[in-house]
N, C-alpha and C positions, 0 to 999 in steps of 0.2 A: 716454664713460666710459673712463677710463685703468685699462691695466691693474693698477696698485696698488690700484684699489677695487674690483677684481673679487674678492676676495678678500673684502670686506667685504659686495658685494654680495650671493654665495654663502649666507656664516654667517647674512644677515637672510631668506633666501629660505629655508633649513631650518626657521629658527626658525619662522618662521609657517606649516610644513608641521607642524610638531606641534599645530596647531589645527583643527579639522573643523566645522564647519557642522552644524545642527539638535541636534536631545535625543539623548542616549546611554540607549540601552534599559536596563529595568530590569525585570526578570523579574518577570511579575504572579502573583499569590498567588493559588491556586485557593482558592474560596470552599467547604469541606466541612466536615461536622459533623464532633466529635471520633469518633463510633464509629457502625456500623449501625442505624439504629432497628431494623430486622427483626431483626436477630441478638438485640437485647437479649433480657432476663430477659422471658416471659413473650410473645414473639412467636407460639407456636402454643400451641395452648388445651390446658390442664389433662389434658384426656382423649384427646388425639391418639396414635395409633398411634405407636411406638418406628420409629424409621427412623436415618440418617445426618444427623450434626447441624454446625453451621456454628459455625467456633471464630475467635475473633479475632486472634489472633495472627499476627505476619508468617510466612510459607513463601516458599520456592520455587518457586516455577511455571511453572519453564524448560521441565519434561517434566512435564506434571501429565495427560497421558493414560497416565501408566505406574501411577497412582493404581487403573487398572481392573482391571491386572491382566492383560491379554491380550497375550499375545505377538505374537500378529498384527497387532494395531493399531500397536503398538509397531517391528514391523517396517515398517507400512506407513506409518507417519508418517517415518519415518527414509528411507526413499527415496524419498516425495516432497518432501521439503525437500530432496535434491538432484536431482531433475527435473523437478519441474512446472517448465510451461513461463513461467506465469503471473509464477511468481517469479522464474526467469531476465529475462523482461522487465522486471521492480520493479529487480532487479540492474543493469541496461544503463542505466534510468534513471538510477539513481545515477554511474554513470560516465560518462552524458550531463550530466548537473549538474554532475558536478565540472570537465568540460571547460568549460563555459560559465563557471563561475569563474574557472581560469587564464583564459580569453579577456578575462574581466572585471580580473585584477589584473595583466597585461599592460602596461597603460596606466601602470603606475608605472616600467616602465624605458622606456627611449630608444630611438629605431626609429631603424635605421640598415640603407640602402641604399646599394650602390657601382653603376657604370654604365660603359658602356665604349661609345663612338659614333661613328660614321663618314659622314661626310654632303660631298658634293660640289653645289655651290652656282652658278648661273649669273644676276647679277642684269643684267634689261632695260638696253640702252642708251637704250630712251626713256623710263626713269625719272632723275631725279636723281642716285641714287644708284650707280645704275648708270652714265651717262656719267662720273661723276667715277671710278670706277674705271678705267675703259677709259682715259681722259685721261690721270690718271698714271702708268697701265700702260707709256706711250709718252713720257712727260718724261725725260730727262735732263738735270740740271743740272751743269753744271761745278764738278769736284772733288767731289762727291758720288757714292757706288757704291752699289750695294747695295737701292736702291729700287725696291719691286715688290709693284705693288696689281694682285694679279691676278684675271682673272675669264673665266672660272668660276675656282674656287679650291677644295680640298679642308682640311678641318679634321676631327683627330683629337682624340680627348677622353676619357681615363680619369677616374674621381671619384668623389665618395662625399660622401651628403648623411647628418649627422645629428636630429634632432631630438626633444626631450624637455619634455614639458609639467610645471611645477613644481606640485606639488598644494598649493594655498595656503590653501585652504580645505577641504581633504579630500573635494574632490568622489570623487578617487577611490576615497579608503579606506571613505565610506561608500558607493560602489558594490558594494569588494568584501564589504564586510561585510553588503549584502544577499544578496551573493551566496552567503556562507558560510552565511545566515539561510536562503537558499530549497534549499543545497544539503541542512541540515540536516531542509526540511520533507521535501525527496525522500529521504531516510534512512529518517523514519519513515513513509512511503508503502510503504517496501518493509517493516518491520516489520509492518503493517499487513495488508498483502498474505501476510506468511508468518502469521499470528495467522488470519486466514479461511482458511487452507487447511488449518492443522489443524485449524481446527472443523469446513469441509467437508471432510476426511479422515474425522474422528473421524464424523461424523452421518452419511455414507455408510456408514459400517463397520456402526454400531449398524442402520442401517435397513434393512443386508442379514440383519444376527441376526434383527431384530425381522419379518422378511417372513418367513425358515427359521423360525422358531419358531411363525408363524401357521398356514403352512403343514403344519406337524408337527402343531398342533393338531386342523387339520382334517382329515388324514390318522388320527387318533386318531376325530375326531367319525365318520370313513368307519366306522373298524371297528365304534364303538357302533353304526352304524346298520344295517349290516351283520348285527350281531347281530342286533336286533330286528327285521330284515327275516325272519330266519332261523327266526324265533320264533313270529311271524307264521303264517309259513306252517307249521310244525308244527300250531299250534290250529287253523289253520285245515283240516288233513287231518285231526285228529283230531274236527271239527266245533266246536270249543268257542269259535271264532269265524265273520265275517263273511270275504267280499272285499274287503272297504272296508278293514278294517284292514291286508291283504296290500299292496294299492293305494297306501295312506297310507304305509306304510314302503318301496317302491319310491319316492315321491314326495321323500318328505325325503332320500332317498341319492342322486338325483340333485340335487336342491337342492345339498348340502352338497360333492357331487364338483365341482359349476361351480365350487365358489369357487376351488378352486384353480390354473386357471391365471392367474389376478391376483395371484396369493402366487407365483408361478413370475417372472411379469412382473414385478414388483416386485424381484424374486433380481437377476435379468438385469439392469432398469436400475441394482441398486446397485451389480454386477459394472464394468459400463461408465462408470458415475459415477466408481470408485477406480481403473479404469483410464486415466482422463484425468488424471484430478487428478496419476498418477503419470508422464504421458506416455508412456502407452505407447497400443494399439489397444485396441478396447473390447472385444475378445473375452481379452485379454494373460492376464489374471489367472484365469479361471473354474475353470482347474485346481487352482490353490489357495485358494479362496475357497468353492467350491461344497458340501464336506463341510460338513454339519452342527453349529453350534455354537451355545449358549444365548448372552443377552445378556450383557456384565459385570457385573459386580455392582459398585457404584461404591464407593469408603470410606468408613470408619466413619464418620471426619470429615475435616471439607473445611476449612484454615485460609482465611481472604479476607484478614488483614490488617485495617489500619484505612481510612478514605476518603481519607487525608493520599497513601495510596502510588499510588492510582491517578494524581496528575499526574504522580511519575516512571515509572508503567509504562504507561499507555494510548499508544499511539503519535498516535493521533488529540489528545489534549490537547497532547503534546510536539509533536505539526504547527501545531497552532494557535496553540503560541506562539512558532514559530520563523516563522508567518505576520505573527505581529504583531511580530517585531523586523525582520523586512523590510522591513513599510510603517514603523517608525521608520526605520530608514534609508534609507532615499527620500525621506525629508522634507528630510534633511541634504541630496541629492544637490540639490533641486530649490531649497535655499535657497544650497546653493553656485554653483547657477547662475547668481546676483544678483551676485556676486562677481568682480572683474577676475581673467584668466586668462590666466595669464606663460606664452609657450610659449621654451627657447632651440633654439636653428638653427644650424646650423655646415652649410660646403658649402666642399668642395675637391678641388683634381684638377692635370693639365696639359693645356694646351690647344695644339695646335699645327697646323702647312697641309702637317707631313711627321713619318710613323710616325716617321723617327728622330731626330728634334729633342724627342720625349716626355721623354725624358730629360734635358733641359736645362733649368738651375735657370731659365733668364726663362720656361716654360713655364708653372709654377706658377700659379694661382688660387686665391684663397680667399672664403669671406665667412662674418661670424658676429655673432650677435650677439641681444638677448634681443626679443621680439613681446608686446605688451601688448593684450588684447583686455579692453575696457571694454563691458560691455552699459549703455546710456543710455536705451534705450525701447522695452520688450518685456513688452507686458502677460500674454502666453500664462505667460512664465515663473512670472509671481505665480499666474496661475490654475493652475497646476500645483503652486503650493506648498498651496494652498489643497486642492485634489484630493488629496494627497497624505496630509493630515491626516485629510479625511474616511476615505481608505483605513483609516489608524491606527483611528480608533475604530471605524472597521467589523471590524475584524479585533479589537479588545478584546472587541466584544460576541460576535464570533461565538468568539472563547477562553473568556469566559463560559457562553454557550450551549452548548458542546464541553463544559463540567464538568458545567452542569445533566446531559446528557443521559447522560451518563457513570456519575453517581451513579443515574439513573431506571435504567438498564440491568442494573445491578447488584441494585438494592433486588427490581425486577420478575421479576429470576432467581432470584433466593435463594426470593421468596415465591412465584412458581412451582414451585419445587422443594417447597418442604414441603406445598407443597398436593397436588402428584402425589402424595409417598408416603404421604400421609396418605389418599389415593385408593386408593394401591395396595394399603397394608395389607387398604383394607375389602374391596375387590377378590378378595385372598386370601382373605380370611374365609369371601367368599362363594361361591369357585369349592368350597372342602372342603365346604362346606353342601350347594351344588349338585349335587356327585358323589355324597354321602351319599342323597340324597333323590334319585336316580336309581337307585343300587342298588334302594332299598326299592320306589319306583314298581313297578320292572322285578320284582323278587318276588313283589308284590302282582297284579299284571298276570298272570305265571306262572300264579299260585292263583286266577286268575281274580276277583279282588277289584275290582283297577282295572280301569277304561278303557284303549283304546289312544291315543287323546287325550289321557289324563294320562303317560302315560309320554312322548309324540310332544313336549308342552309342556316335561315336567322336563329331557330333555335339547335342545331348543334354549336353553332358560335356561341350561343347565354349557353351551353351545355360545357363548353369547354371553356370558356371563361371563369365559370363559376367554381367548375374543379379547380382552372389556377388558384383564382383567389383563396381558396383551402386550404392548397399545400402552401399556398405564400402565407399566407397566416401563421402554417403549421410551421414555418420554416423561419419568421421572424420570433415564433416562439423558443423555437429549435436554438435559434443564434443565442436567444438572450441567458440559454442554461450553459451554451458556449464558453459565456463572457465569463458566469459567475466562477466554473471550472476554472478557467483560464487564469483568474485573479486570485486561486486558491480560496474562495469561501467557502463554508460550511462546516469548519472543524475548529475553529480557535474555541 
């Protein structure tokens, strides 16, 4: 090839580097209803307790646990999103992906090595090659100077090899573009990863209120029984009762005092749960955490938005389909490898038998010139294209599958939710009934009306009533970090 057609060779070797191999991805279309069935008109029945209602319109839900209302959480969510350690790790990955990228788009410029060598050289006199050295090491011809094959002999050598692979079919570009694809799933890994730490932030937090608050209870149930123990024993000095009923209320006041170091232990592991999540030691926090506070009380309402927003917010859908335009682009790489691959080569230097003859232009070497690699019979390559496809729609269906479960996640929290506070209300209902009808008991009892058995009943009932309403509290609080999870908030 003459150098005047290197030039034309060039322009046609570009040209078909704008062409790439397999399908060019096309973003799939999450399959969602236009609106909630749960949220619609008529979701919870006619007669339901008044509670916190689900509105459809799009929000914000960058910071949707400041929705609660608690400065603490609000503080403690803000300092583990910069120290959990969890999410530093989601972080490095991502900087580990993006390195693997450049490594991957690499391949489009030209690798070039220089070299610099010194080698002293003694070939056999009873090879060939060698007696003819030794031979004309010792010939002199007349009128001729200067001849000298000598052996051993030393050779110097400076140089510098190029070479650059033409991407003619885009093997490269759809490598990097998977690469961009899987750097993009690692993105949303670490979204992901910060979306589970404020729910476990947030559900640690609630379940250290929700253990102070049980415990408070039955620190309260102590005193009622306490009283009644005290009462007891008056009727009983004044005759107007038994020992049994003395007995009975010593019995229920140690019952009700055991419960409390499991509302204690409960404190503790929530203490040590938010002190990891923040990375710190598990005792780090108890100074400030340990005073007494009621649960939050969540908002009036809660927007979700429509099902259309969950593909741009869920990180796990955004993975999934940044998984399926990876396996498209591997398809390309794997049908570019069917394709001839132009690599060019250039190599040059000087070459000489003394350091200072490097510099003298007969020193010079070169070589250059373009490498044509033709695959003619390689069955793996086809079965790789083939592997390659199946990946493709394994990764469609499991984008699919990532929506279903997206929407179930959602519908299952909402209607969790309304069913707690529709619990909770009755709950309430029934703790002010129960306190009511423990007064009267305890009066009746007094006047000697009632039993000590009726009163010992009416207040286990407000005892266990009261715990309900706690964890049902705890539990319509529980749903509502459910919901926001579910909807992907907290990361945009």
């Amino acid at each position: 090839m003459s150098y005047r057609c290197l030039p034309c060779f060039l322009v046609g070797l570009f040209t078909l580097c704008g062409c790439a191999a397999g399908p060019d991805f096309k973003a799939p279309s999450a399959q969602v209803p236009d609106a909630w069935p749960v949220v619609a008109a008529g979701a919870r029945p006619p007669d339901a307790p008044s509670g916190s209602r689900i509105a459809s319109q799009d929000a914000d839900l960058r910071a949707w646990w400041s929705g609660f209302g608690d400065p603490t959480l609000d503080s403690l969510i803000e300092r583990s999103l910069a120290a959990n350690l969890d999410l530093r790790a989601a972080v490095l990955r991502i900087e580990e992906s993006r390195s693997e990228r450049a490594v991957t788009a690499a391949s489009w410029w030209p690798s070039l090595s220089a070299n610099a060598s010194y080698s002293r050289t003694r070939l056999s006199e009873q090879t060939p090659t060698g007696s003819l050295f030794t031979t004309f090491d010792h010939v002199h011809l007349p009128g001729v100077t200067g001849i000298s094959v000598a052996n051993p002999y030393n050779q110097y050598q400076l140089g510098a090899e190029a070479s650059w692979e033409v991407d003619l079919f885009g093997r490269v570009r759809r490598s990097v573009e998977a690469a961009d694809a899987a750097l993009a799933a690692t993105v949303e890994d670490e979204h992901a990863a910060q979306l589970a730490l404020l729910a476990d932030v947030a559900r640690s937090y609630l379940e250290l209120r929700g253990a102070q608050q049980s415990a408070q209870s039955a620190r309260a149930s102590i005193a009622i029984t306490q009283d009644l123990l005290d009462l007891s024993r008056q009727r009983r000095a004044a005759g107007l009762t038994s020992e049994v009923d003395v007995v009975e209320a010593g019995a229920e006041l140690s019952a009700t005092q055991a419960q409390l170091p499991a509302y204690d232990l409960a404190v503790t592991e929530s203490i040590h749960a938010l002190s990891r999540l923040l990375g710190q030691e598990p005792e780090a926090l108890r100074g400030e955490l340990l005073a007494q506070a009621a649960l939050p009380a969540p908002p009036l309402e809660v927007p979700v938005g429509l099902p259309a927003s969950l593909a741009r917010r869920r990180p796990d859908i955004r993975r999934a389909e940044a998984n399926l335009h990876a396996a498209t682009a591997q398809i390309g790489v794997a049908i570019a490898g069917l394709y001839p691959a132009i690599s060019l080569t250039a190599a040059g230097g000087v070459q000489s038998q003394t350091a200072g003859e490097l510099t003298d232009w007969a020193s010079r070497f070169f070589t250059f010139g373009p490498t044509l690699e033709l695959p003619v019979f390689d069955r793996g390559r086809w079965r790789t294209i083939t592997l390659q496809r199946v990946r493709e729609k394994e990764a469609a269906v499991a984008y699919a599958g990532t929506v279903l479960n997206a929407l179930q996640e959602v519908e299952d929290a909402v209607s969790a939710w309304f069913a707690d506070q529709d619990r909770q209300a009755w709950l309430a209902d029934s703790v002010r009934q129960s306190r009511t009808a423990l007064d009267l008991t305890r009066q009746r009892y007094a006047s000697g009306v009632a039993s000590f058995i009726e009163v010992l009943d009416t207040e286990r009932t407000l005892r266990a009533n009261e715990l309900s309403l706690i964890q049902s509290t705890l539990a319509v609080d529980e749903d509502l970090v459910v919901i926001y999870r579910a909807l992907g908030g907290g990361w945009e």
